[in-house]
C-alpha positions in Angstrom: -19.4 19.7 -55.1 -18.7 18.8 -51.6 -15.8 19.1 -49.9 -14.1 15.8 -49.3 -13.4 16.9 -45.6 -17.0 17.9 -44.4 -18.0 14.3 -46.0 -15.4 12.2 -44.1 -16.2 14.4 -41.3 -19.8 13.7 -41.4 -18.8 10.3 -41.8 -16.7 10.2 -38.5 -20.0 11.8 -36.6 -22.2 8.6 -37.7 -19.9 5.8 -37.1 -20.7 3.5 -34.4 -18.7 3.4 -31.2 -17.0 0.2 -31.7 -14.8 1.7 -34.8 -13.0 3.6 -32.0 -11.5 0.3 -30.7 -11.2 -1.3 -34.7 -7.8 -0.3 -35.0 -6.1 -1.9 -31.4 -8.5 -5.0 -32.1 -6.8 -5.8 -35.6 -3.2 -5.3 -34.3 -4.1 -7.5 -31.1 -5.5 -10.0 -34.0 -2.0 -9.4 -35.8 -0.1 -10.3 -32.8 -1.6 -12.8 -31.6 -1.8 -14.9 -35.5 2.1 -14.0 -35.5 2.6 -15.4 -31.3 0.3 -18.8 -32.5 2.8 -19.2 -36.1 6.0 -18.7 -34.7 4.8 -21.1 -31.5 4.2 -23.9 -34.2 7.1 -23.4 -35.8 8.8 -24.0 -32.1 7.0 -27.7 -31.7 7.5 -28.2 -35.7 11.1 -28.1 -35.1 11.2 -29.6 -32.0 9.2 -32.6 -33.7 11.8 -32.8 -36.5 14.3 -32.6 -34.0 13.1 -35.5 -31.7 12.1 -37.6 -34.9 15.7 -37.3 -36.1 17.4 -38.3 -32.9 14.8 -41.4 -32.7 15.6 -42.9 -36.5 19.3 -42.1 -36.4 19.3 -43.8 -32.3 17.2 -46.9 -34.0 19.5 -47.1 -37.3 22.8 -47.0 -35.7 22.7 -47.7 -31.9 26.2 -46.9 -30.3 26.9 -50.3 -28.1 24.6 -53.5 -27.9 21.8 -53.4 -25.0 23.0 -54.6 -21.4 19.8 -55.0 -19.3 21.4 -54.7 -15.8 18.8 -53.6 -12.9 18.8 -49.8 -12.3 18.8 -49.9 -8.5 19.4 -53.7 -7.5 22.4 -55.4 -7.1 24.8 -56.1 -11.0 25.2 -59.4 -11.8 28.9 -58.9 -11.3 28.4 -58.1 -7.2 30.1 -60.2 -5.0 27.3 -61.1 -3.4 25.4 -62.4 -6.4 28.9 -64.3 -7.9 29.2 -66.5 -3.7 25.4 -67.0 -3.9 25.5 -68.9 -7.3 
C-alpha cells in the first residue's frame, strides 16, 4: 500500500501553478463578500433611518408652514409695511 505522503506529494508535483495563489484568492473573495454585506447593511439602515424621520416629519409636523422668502425682504420689514 502506498504511503499517504509520497501520494499527496506526487500530487503537489502535478498541480497547476494557479493552486499556489488558491488560498489568498478565496480569502480576498471572503473579504471582499464580508466589505459589500456590511456596506449594505450601512445604506439599509441609513434607508430605515431617513424613511422614519420622513413619516414621523409628515405625521406630526412641529409648527404650521410659514412661506417667508429665504433671502428677500419678510413681510414684516419696514419697508414692505410704508410701501402697502
Amino acid at each position: 500500500m502506498a504511503d499517504i505522503d509520497d501520494l499527496l506529494g506526487a500530487l503537489a508535483a502535478k498541480a497547476p501553478p494557479a493552486f499556489s495563489t488558491l488560498e489568498s484568492d478565496v480569502f480576498q473573495g471572503l473579504a471582499r463578500q464580508r466589505e459589500q454585506a456590511t456596506a449594505r447593511r450601512g445604506m439599509v439602515l441609513a434607508l430605515g433611518v431617513a424613511a422614519m424621520v420622513g413619516i414621523v416629519g409628515a405625521i406630526a409636523p412641529a409648527a404650521p408652514a410659514q412661506a417667508e422668502p429665504l433671502f428677500g425682504v419678510p413681510q414684516s420689514a419696514p419697508s414692505h409695511l410704508l410701501a402697502d
